[in-house]
N, C-alpha and C positions, 0 to 999 in steps of 0.2 A: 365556678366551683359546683354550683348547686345540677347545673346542664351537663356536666360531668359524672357527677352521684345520679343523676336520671339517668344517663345514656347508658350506666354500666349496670344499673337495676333493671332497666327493661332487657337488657342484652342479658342476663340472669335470670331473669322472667322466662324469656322465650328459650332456654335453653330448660329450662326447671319443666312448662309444658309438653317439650319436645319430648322429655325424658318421662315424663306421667305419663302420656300418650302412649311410649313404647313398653312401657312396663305393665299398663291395660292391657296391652294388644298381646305381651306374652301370657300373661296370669287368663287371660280367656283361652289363650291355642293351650295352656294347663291344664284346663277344666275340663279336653278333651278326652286326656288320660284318666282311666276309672281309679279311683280310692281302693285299697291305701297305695301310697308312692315311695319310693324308697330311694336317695340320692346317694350316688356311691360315687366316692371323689376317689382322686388318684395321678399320678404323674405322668404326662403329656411323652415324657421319654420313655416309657417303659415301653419294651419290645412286646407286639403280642404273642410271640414264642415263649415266652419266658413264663417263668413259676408264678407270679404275680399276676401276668397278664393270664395265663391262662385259669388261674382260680377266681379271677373275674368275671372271666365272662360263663365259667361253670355257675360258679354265684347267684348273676343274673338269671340265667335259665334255669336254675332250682326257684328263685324267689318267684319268677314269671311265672311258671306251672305253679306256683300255691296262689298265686290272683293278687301277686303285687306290679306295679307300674315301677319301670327303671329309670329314676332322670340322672342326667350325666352333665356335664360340661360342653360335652357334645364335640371334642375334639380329638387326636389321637392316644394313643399310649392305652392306658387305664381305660378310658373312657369309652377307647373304642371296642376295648374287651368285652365291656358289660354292655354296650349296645347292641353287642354281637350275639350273646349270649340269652339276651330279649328277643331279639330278631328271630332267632333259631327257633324258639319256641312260638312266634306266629309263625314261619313258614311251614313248620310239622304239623302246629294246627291248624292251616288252610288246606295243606295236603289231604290231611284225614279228613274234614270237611269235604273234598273233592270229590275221595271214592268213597263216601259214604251217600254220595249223589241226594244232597240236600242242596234244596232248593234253592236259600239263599248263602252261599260264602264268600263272607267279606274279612281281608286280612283283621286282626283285632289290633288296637293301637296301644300298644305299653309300653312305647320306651320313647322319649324326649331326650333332646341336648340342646342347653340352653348356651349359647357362645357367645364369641365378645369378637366387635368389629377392629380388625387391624393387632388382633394378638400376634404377636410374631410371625403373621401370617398363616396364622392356625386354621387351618382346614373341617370342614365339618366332615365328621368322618360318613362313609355311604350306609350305616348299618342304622343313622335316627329314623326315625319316622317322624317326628315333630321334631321341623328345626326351628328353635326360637334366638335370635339374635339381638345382644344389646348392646349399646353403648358404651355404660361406662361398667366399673368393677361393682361399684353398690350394687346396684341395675341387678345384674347378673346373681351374684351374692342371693339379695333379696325373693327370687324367682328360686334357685336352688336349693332353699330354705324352707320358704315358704309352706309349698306343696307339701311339704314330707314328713313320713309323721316315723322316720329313723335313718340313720348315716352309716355307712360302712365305709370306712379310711381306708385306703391301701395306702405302701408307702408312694411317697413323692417330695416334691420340692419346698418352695417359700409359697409358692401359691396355695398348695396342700395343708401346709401349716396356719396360714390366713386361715382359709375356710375352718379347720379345725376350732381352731382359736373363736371364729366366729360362734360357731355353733354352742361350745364351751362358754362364752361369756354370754350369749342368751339362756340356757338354762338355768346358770350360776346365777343372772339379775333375775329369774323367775319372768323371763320377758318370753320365755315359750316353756310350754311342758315338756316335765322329766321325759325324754327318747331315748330308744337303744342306741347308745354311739359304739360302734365294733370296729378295732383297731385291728388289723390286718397284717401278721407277722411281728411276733411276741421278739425277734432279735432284733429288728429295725425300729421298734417303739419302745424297746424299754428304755432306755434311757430318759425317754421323757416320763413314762413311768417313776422312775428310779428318780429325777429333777425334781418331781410333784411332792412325792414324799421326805425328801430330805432335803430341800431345800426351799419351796415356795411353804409348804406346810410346816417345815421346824422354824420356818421365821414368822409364822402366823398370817401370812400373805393370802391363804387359802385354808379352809376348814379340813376338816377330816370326810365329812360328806364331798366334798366337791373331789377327793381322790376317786370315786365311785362311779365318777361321770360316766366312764371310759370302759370298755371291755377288753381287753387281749386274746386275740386265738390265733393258732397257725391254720384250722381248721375251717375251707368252706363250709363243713355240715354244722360244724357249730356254732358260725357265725351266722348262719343260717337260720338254726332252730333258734336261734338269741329272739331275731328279729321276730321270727312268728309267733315264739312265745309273749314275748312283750307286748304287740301288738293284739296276742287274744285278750290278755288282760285289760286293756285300754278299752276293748270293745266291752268288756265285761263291766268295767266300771263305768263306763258311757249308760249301758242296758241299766244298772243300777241305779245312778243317779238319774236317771228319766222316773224311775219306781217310786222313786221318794221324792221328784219334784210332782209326783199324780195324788200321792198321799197326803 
């Protein structure tokens, strides 16, 4: 019995390192992308012709010109919209770099997809620039959280809703700071909208503050101006509290 509970602890061991290992090795190829970073989830089926894909990856290219980093999932649909939309804005600005005939131009790095091995065969799409791959769901999860200091949902599936839900219950335990979470298409969310309030919160399951979490727009520029604005204030309060930790 006891050669049994060891053979199945070491064999959990070296699965537990294997997994540490890969999650170092992402969170460093992370570090490469410049602060702040913004992770924008979304459904692997969305077409990128379509109204959703296409305000994706406008999104991304508006966030990129204000000096945000894109991380994504790193697969198609959603994902490949916003990396598209990153992309777009280094190749215009290595172009202008080109004929402005300075000396040194190197494409700039802001957009990651972080992916999972053996997803239904999910493809990294050609538009990352840092591809990082993990193992398991945590893994993944973990790395797409991490980095980002705000979320932008598009619609999507069960996996879309995880990550949601993730993110939702780390603010809610105070296990990460208040973020702009921007929900993406006010007829495709409310519902859950509409579940929050009359149901998780009329049965006291959930406060009045935690309905707050979340933002609704149909609107890239205002899901946009969300993010920037929150994140000035973040930097403002950072500047602050340095003031009064000198005092």
């Amino acid at each position: 019995m006891f050669i049994l509970r060891l053979r199945e602890y070491l064999k959990f061991l070296k699965s537990l390192m294997k997994t540490n290992a890969r999650l170092m090795w992402g969170m460093w190829k992370l570090t490469k992308l410049p602060q702040p970073a913004i992770t924008i989830f979304g459904g692997a089926r969305v077409l990128l012709e379509s109204k959703w894909g296409q305000d994706a990856k406008k999104l991304a290219n508006i966030l990129a010109r204000e000096g945000f980093s894109i991380v994504t999932g790193g697969g198609p649909g959603i994902m490949e919209a916003a990396n598209m939309g990153a992309f777009q804005f280094v190749s215009e600005n290595y172009k202008e770099c080109k004929l402005n005939r300075k000396s040194r131009c190197y494409p700039k790095f802001v957009s990651a997809g972080i992916g999972l091995i053996k997803l239904n065969k999910e493809r990294a799409n050609p538009y990352v620039q840092e591809n990082i791959v993990m193992e398991h769901f945590f893994a993944r999860k973990w790395l797409l959280v991490r980095y980002s200091v705000g979320f932008v949902i598009f619609p999507g599936g069960y996996g879309t809703m995880d990550e949601l839900s993730e993110i939702l219950t780390l603010v809610q335990c105070n296990r990460m700071t208040k973020v702009p979470i921007v929900l993406m298409d006010r007829d495709y969310w409310s519902p859950l909208s509409v579940w929050s309030t009359t149901r998780a919160l009329e049965h006291g399951l959930i406060n009045a503050e935690d309905t707050k979490l979340v933002r609704l727009t149909d609107s890239v520029e205002e899901a946009a101006n969300i993010i920037i604005t929150a994140c000035k204030k973040q930097d403002s309060s950072l500047l602050q509290d340095e003031i009064n930790d000198k005092q």
